[in-house]
VEXBA-405812 format. One record per residue: residue number from 0; residue in one letter; x, y, z of N, C-alpha, C, CB in turn. Coordinates in nm, 3 decimals, decimal comma. Glycine has a CB too. Layout:
BEGIN
   seq   type        nx        ny        nz       cax       cay       caz        cx        cy        cz       cbx       cby       cbz
   NUM      A         X         Y         Z         X         Y         Z         X         Y         Z         X         Y         Z
...
END
This chain:
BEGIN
   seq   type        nx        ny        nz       cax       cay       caz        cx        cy        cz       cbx       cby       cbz
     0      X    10,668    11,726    10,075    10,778    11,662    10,005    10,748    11,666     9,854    10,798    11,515    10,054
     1      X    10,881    11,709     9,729    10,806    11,742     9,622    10,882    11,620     9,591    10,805    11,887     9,541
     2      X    10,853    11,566     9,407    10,899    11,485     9,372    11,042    11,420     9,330    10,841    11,492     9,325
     3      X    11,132    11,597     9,348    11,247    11,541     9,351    11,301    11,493     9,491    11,328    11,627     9,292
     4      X    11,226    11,520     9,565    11,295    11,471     9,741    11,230    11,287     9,744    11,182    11,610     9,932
     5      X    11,121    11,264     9,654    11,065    11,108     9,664    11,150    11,060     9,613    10,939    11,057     9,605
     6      X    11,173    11,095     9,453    11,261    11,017     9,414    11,386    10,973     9,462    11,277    11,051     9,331
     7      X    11,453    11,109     9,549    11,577    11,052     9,610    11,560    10,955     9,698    11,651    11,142     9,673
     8      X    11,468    10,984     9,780    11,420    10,855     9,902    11,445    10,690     9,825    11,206    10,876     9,947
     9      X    11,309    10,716     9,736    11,275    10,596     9,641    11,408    10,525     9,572    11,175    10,654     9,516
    10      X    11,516    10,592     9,514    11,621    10,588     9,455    11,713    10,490     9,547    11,666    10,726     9,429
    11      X    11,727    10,552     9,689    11,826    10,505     9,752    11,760    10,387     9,803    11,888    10,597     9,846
    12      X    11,611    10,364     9,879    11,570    10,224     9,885    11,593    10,119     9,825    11,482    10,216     9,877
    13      X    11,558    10,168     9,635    11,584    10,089     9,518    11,726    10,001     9,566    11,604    10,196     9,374
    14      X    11,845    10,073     9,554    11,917    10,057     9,561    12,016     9,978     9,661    11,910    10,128     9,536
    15      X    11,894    10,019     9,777    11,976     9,938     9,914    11,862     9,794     9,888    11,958    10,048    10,129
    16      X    11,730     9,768     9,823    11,721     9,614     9,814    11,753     9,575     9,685    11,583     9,555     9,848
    17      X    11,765     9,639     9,601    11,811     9,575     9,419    11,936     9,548     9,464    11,815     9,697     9,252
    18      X    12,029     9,597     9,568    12,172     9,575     9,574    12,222     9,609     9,433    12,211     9,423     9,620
    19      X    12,222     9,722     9,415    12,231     9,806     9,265    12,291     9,978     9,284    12,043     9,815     9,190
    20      X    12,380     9,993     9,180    12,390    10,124     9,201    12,332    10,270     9,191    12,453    10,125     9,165
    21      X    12,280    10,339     9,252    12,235    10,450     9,254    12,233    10,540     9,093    12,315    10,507     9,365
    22      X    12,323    10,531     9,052    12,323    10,575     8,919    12,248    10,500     8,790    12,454    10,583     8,893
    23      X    12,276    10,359     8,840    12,150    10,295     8,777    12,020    10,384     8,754    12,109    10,180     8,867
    24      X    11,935    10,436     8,868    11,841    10,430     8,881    11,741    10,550     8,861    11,851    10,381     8,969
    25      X    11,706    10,590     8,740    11,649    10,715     8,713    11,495    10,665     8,686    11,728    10,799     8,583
    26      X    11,434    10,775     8,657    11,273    10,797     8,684    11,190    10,710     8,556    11,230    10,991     8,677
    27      X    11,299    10,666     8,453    11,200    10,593     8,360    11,243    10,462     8,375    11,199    10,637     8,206
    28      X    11,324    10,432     8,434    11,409    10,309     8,464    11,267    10,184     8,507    11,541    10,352     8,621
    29      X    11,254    10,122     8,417    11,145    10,041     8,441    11,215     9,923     8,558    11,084     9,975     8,284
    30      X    11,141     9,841     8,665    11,178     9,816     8,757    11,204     9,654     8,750    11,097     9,874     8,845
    31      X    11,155     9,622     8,640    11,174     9,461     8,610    11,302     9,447     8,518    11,032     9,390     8,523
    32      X    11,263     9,495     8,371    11,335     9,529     8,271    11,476     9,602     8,297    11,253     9,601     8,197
    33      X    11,469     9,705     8,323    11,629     9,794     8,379    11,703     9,772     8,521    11,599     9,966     8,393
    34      X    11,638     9,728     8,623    11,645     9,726     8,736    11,664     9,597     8,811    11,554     9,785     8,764
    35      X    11,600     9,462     8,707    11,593     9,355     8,764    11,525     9,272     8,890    11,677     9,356     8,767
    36      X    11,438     9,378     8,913    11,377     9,343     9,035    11,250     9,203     8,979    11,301     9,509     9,111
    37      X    11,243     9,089     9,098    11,157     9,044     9,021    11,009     9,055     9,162    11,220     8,874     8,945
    38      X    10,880     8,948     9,132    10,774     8,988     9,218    10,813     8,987     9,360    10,659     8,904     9,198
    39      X    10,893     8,941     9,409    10,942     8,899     9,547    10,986     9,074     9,593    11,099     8,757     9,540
    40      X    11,113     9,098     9,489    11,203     9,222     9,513    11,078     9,317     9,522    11,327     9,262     9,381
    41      X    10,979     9,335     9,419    10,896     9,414     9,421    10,845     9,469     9,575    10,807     9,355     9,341
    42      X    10,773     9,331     9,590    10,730     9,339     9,736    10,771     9,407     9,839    10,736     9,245     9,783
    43      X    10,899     9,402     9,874    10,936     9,402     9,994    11,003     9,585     9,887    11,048     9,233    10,081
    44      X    11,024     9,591     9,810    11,062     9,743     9,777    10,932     9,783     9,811    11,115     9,789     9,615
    45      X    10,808     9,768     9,809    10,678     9,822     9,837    10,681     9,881     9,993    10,563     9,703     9,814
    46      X    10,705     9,778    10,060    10,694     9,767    10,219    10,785     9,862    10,310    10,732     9,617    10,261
    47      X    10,943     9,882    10,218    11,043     9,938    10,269    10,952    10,092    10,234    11,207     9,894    10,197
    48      X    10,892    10,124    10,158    10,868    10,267    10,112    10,767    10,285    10,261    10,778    10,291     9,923
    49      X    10,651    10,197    10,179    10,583    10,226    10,317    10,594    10,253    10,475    10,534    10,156    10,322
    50      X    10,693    10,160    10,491    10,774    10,167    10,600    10,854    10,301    10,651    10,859    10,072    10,574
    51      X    10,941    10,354    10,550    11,041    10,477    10,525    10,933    10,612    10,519    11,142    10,455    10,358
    52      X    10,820    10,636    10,445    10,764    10,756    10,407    10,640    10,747    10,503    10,733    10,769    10,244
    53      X    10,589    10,641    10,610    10,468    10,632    10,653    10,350    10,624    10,589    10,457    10,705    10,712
    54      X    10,355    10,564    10,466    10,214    10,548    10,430    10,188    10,425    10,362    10,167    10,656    10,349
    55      X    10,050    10,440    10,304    10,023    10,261    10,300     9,997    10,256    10,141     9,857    10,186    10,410
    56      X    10,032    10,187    10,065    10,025    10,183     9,930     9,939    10,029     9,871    10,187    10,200     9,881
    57      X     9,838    10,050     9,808     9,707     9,931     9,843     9,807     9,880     9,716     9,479     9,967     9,824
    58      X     9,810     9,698     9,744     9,847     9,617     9,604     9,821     9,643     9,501     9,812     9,514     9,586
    59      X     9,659     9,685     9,458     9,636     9,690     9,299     9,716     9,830     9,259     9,453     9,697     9,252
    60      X     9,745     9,913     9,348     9,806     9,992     9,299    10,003     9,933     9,261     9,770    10,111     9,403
    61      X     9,988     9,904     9,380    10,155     9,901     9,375    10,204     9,807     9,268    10,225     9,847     9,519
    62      X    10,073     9,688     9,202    10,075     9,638     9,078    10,115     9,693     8,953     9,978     9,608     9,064
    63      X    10,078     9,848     8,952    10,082     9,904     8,839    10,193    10,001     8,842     9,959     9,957     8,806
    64      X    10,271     9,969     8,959    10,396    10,042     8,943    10,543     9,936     8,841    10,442    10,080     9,129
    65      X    10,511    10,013     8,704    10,638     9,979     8,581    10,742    10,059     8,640    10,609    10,034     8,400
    66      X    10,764    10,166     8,608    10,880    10,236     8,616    10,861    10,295     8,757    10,903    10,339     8,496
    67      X    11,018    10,348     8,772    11,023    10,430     8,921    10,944    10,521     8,915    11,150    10,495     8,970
    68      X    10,908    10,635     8,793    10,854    10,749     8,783    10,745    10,708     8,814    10,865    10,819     8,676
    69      X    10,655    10,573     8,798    10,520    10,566     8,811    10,503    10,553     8,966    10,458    10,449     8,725
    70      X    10,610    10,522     9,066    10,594    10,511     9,195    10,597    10,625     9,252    10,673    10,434     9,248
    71      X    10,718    10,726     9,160    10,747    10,873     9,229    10,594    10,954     9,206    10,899    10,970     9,134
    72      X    10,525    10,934     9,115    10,410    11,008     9,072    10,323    10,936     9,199    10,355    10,983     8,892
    73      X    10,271    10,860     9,186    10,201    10,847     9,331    10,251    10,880     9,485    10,174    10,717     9,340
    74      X    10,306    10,832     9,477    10,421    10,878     9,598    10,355    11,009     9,641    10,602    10,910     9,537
    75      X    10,378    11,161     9,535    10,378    11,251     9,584    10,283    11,276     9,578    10,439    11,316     9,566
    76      X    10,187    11,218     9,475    10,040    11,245     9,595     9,986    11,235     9,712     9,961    11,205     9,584
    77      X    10,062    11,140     9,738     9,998    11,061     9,877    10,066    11,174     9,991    10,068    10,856     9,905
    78      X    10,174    11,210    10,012    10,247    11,279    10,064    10,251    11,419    10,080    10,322    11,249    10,026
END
């Protein structure tokens, strides 16, 4: 899976828990600031990925996810 197929994944998750529109949501779109998500939303956007892509994403990391791009960049490593 390359990074434009995460992001779409990632994009549409965003979107189905931010309850936000898809166009909103591009790769620098920081996730607090542009997006509104707060630590709660975070969370459970963490869990849905994990959940959706099969893999496990450790907290201190998923801490340091600012923007979507910083999730899509790990993402496709892991993948």
């Amino acid at each position: 899976m390359d990074s434009k197929e995460v992001f779409e994944k990632v994009k549409s998750l965003i979107a189905e828990k931010l309850e936000i529109d898809e166009s909103k949501i591009t790769m620098n779109a920081s996730f607090r600031k542009d997006l509104g998500a707060d630590s709660l939303d975070t969370y459970e956007l963490v869990y849905a990925i994990e959940e959706e892509l099969g893999i496990s994403i450790p907290d201190e990391k998923a801490n340091e996810f600012e923007t979507v791009k910083d999730a899509v960049d790990f993402l496709s490593t892991q993948l």
